[in-house]
N, C-alpha and C positions, 0 to 999 in steps of 0.2 A: 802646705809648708813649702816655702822652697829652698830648693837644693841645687847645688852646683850639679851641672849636665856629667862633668864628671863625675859623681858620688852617685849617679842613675843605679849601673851596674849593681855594687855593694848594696846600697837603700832593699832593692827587688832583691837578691840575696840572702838578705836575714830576715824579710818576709813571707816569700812563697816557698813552696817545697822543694828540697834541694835540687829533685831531677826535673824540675820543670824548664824548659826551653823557651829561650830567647828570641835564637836567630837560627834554620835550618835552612842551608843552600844542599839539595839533593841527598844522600844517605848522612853527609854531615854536619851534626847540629852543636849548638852551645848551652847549657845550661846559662843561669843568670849566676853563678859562682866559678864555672868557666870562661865566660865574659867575663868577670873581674880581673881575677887571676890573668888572664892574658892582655886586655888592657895596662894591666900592671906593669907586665914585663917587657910589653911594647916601650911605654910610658920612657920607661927606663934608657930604654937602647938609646931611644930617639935620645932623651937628655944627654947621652954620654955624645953622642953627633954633634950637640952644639945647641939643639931645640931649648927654647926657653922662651919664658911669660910673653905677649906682645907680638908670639911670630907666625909669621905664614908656616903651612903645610901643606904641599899637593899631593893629592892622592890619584895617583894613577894606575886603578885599581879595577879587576873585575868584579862584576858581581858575588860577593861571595861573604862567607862566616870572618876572612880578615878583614875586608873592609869595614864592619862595624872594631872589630877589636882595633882597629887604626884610628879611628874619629873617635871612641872613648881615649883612644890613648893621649890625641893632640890635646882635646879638653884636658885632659888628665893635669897636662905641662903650663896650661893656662894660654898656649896656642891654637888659633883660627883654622880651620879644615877650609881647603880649597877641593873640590871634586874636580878630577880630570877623567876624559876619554882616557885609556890605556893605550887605545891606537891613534891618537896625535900623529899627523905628520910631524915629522924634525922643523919643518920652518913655521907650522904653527903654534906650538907648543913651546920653541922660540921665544915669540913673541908676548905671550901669555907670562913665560916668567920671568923676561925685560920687564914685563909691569908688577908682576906680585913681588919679585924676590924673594921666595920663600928658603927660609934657611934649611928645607929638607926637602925630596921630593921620594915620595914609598911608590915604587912602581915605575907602570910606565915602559917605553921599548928603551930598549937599551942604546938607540942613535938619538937622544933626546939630547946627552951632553950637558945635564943639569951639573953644577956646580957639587953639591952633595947631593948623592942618592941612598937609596937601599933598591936589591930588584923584588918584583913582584913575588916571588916565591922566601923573601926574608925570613927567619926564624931568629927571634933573639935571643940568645945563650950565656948564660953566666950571670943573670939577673933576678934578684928579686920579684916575687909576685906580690907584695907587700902592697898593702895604701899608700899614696902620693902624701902630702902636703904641700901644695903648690898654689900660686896664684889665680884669681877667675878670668878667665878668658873674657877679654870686654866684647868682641864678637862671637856668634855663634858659629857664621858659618860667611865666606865670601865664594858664591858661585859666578862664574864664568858667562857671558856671553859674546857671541858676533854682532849679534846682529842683524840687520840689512844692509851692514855696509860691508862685512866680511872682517872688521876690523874689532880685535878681543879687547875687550873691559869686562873689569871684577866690579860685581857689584856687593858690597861691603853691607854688611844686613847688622844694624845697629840694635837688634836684639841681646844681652849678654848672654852669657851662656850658663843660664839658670831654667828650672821648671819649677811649678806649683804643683806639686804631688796632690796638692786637695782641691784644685782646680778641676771643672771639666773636659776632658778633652777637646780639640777641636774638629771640625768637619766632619759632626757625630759617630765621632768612636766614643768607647763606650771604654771604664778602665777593664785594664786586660784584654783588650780586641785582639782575636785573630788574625792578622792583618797580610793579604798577598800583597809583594812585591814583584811586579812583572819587568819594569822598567827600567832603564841605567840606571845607575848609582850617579851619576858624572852628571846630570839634568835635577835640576831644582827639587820639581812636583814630585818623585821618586824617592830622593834625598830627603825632603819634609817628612812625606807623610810615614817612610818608614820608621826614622828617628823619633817622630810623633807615640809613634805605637809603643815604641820601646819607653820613652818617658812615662807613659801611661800606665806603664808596666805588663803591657799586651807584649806580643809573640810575632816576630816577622819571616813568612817565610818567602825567601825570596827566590826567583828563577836567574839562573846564569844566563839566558837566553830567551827571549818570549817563543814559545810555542800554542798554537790555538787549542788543541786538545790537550795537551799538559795542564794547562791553565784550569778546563776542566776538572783535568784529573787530579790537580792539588787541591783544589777546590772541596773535591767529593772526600778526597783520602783525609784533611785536615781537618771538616767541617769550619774553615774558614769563613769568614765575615764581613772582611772590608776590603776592597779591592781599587788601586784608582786603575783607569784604563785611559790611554790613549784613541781618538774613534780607529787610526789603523786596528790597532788591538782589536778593537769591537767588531770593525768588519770582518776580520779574517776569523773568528770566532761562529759570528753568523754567517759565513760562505762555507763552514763544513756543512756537510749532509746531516739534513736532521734527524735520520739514526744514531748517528755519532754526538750531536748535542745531549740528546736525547739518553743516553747511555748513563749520563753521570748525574747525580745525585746534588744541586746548588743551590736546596732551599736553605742552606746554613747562609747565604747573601744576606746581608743585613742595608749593606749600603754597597752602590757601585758611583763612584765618582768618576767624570772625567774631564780633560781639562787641557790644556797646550794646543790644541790645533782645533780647528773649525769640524761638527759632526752634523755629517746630512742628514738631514730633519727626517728621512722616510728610513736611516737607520736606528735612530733616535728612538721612532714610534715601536720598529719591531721590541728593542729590547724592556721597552715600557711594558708591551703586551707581554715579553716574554717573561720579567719579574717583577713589574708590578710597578705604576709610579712611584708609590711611596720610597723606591728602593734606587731609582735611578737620579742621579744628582750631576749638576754640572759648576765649573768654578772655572769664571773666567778674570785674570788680574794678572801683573807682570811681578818675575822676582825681586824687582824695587819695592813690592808691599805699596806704592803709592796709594791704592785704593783696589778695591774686588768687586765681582757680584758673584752671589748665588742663587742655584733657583733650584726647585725638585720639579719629581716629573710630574706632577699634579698640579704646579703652576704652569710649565712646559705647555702641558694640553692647553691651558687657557691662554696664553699666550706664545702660541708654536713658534719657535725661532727666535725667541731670546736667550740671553745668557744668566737673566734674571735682573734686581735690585741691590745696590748698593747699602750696607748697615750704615744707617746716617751716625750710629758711635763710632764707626772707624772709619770713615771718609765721605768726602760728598764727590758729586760728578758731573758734570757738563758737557754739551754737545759747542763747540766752538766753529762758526763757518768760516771759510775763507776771507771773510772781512773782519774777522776776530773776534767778533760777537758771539752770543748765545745764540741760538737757532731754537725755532720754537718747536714743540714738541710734532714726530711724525719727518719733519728737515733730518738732513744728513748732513756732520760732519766733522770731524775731528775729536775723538773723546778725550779728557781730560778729568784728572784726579787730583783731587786736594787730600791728604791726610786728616783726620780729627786733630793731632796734635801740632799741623802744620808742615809746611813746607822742608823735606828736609832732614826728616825726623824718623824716618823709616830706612835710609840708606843713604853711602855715596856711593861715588863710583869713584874704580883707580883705571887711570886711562881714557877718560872721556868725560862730557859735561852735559848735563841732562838738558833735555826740551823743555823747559821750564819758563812759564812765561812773567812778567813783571810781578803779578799778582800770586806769585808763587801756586797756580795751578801747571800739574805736567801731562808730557803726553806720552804713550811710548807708540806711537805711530800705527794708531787703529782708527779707523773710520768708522761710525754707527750713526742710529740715530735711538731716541729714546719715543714710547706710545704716549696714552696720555695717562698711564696709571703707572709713569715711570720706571717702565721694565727698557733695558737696553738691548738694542739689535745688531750685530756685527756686522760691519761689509768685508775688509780687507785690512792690512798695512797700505799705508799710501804708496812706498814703494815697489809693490806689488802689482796696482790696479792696473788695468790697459782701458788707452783710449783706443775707440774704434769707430771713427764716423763720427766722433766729437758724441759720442756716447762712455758712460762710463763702463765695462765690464768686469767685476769682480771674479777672480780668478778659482775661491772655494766655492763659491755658486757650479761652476761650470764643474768642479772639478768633483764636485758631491752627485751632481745629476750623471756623470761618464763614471762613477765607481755604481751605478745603481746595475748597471751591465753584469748578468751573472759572473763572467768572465775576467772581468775584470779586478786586478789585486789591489790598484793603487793608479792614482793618476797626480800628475800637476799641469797646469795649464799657464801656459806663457803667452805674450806678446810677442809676435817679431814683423819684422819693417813689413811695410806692405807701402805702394807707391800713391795709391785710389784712396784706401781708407786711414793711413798712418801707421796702421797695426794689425794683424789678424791672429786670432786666437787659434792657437797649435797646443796640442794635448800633448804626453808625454805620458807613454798609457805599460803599465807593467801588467802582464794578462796569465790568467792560471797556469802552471803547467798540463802541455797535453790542449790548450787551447789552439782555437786556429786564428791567427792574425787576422786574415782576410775577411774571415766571417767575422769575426768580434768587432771589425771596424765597418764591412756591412750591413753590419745590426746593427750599429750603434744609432740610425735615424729615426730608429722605430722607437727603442728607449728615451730618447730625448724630447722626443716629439710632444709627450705630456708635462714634463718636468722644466722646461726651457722654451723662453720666445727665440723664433729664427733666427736672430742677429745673435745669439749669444752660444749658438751651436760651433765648436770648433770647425775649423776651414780646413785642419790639415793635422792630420793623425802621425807619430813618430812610436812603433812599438821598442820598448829597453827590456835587453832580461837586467838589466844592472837593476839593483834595491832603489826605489826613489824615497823611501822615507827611512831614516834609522831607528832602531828600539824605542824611542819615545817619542816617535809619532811626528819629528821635525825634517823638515828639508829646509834647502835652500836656494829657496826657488830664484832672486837674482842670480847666480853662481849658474845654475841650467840655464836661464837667459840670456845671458851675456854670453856664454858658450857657444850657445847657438848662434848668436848673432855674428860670433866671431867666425865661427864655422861658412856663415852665409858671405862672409864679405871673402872670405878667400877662396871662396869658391868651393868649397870641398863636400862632398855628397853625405848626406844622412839619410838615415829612412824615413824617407816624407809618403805621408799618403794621404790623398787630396778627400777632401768630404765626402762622405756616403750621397746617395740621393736622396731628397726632400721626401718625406713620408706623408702623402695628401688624407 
């Protein structure tokens, strides 16, 4: 049956038992008739603000039990939920709502200087918790990107804002799934899958912050089910001590998906071995919806280091070379997505215009190639790759083999000028606490030495305590490059440390 995303709430309400729980961020939780009730009153406030049918909303919100009571509540009004970071800088978040103009923004820091706000700790009083009758929101949901160029566009997700309650879930949940949420609220894949759950009439509970053992320990304490992970997530997961893995009880796993960033194939295998392929799942596809693939870990093994197949019902895909043709299977280059329903049909964008070629196939600027049993392979973003010696070097490659380092928490890997080769590859290496630099950079020729040919071994090591990746799992690695580069033409010192020696 389908039901407006608004009426989710109520629908789960008057079916499951009154104390059963929605959404738990840490001791506190929502029932599905507290979720109403509080959507309700939200609903309300916003409308007396000026909110109505047709309008943007940003949410700039933490993780938590208001965030959902806020995106029911915009459905509620028949208005679009926009997800923000809470911590926006002032000039980014600027610009972000130059292009949405949303007539409310919930949240968010207080130098943001939104036209109308409410602050993050809102409570709305003097209102009704009553049922809406309000119009359908024609969009579900419009998230936020950069990019690679550092420059924001809303991508407008032409979904309405309805569910099939008799539908099967998607991305095998099951109805009523237990579902972890680890991830921002403010990122797509986090955003879906946990609304997913709740449509489903499943249970979300979500972390204010990712922690590796917590994760665990929600896991054990909930007997949870469905979890997506970022591969950061994953490593720092499998970098505790395996007493401490070991400690918590997560055969209640049903599915671990994961998804936004490139995952090094030799940590891939551990968590195969560690729950089983049937259980490990990977989803690779941009929030335009253009097109997807998916694969489990059971094809994974037959095919290591893809991302999987495309569902020829919901899009086709092509490899396009730099002469604009198709490339035959096993060639590298440019992947490209057609929709099943067409070009067009799955999103726009506000603030930008897509890679869209004549034939209304798109790209969102990933290099691959496809096998001959049409499974697809990733390399990089084009704007990404480094030339070096008129070789090409893909930057997750290098950057999966330098996290394989016990030591190691996170790495990204850059270009910068070089006069002989055009470029050399420079790490940008974030390392345990309590590690030792010098040995971790050291070591690091011996690790390499199996997982990487010479030429693709970085030339020059830079340790950061600064975070290189945020809660879901994204950097942005032009913004560190350009940095550095800038850094090098003015001369001004960084911590460079030149390559370990060769390991015979």
């Amino acid at each position: 049956m389908l039901i407006p995303l608004a009426e989710v709430p109520r629908w789960y309400a008057e079916r499951k038992p009154r104390d059963t729980v929605a959404v738990r961020h840490g001791a506190a939780s929502l029932t599905w008739e507290e979720l109403e009730r509080a959507a309700n009153r939200r609903a309300r406030a916003f409308a007396d603000l000026g909110v109505k049918a047709g309008d943007f909303v940003a949410i700039g919100l933490p993780n938590s039990n208001a965030f959902y009571e806020t995106s029911f509540a915009v459905w509620k009004l028949g208005a679009t939920p926009t997800s923000l970071s809470h911590r926006l800088p002032r000039g980014e978040v600027a610009a972000i709502l130059e292009i949405l103009k949303p007539a409310l923004v919930v949240g968010g820091e207080a130098d943001w200087n939104a036209p109308k706000s409410v602050p993050q700790n809102f409570v709305p009083e003097g209102v009704s918790d009553e049922p809406l009758d309000r119009p359908l929101a024609r969009y579900w949901k419009a998230m936020t990107s950069g990019g690679s160029t550092g420059r924001p566009k809303i991508i407008l997700d032409h979904q309405p804002a309805v569910t099939d309650t008799a539908a099967a879930p998607p991305l095998s949940m099951q109805p009523g799934v237990r579902l972890l949420n680890p991830g921002p609220l403010y990122h797509n894949a986090p955003f879906i899958v946990s609304h997913f759950a709740l449509f489903a009439g499943g249970s979300v509970t979500g972390m204010t912050k990712f922690d590796a053992e917590e994760t665990l320990r929600l896991i054990d304490a909930h007997r949870l089910e469905w979890v997506n992970f970022v591969p950061t997530m994953m490593h720092r997961i499998w970098s505790l001590p395996e007493e401490v893995r070991n400690r918590y009880d997560v055969s209640s796993l049903k599915t671990v998906f994961h998804m936004a960033a490139p995952m090094p194939a030799w940590l891939k295998e551990k968590w195969i071995d560690w729950l089983g392929p049937e259980t490990v799942w990977e989803l690779y596809g941009g929030t335009e919806r253009q097109g997807r693939t998916v694969i489990s870990g059971s094809e994974w093994l037959a095919h290591r280091g893809s991302v999987g197949k495309p569902d020829p019902a919901a899009c086709a895909l092509r490899i396009i070379g730099e002469d604009g043709k198709e490339v035959a299977p096993g060639e590298t280059g440019e992947v490209y997505f057609l929709p099943a329903d067409g070009a067009g049909t799955s999103y726009h964008y506000l603030g930008a215009e897509p890679k869209r070629r004549p034939d209304g196939w798109e790209s969102i600027g990933d290099i691959g190639r496809l096998d001959a049993d049409g499974y697809l392979y990733l390399g990089d973003r084009l704007s990404d790759m480094i030339l070096r010696g008129g070789a090409n070097i893909y930057p997750a490659e290098v950057e999966a083999a330098v996290m394989a380092h016990p030591d190691v928490r996170s790495a990204i890997v850059v270009g910068l000028p070089d006069a002989e080769l055009g470029n050399r590859i420079h790490a940008i290496i974030e390392i345990n606490e309590g590690a030792d630099a010098e040995e971790v950079v050291d070591g690091m020729a011996a690790v390499l030495s199996d997982l990487l040919s010479r030429n693709k071994h970085p030339e020059s090591y830079e340790i950061t305590p600064v975070s290189l990746r945020d809660d879901a799992g994204k950097t942005r690695r032009t913004l560190l490059r350009d940095e550095r580069k800038r850094w090098i033409a003015e001369g001004r010192a960084f911590q460079l440390r030149p390559r370990p020696a060769t390991v015979e």
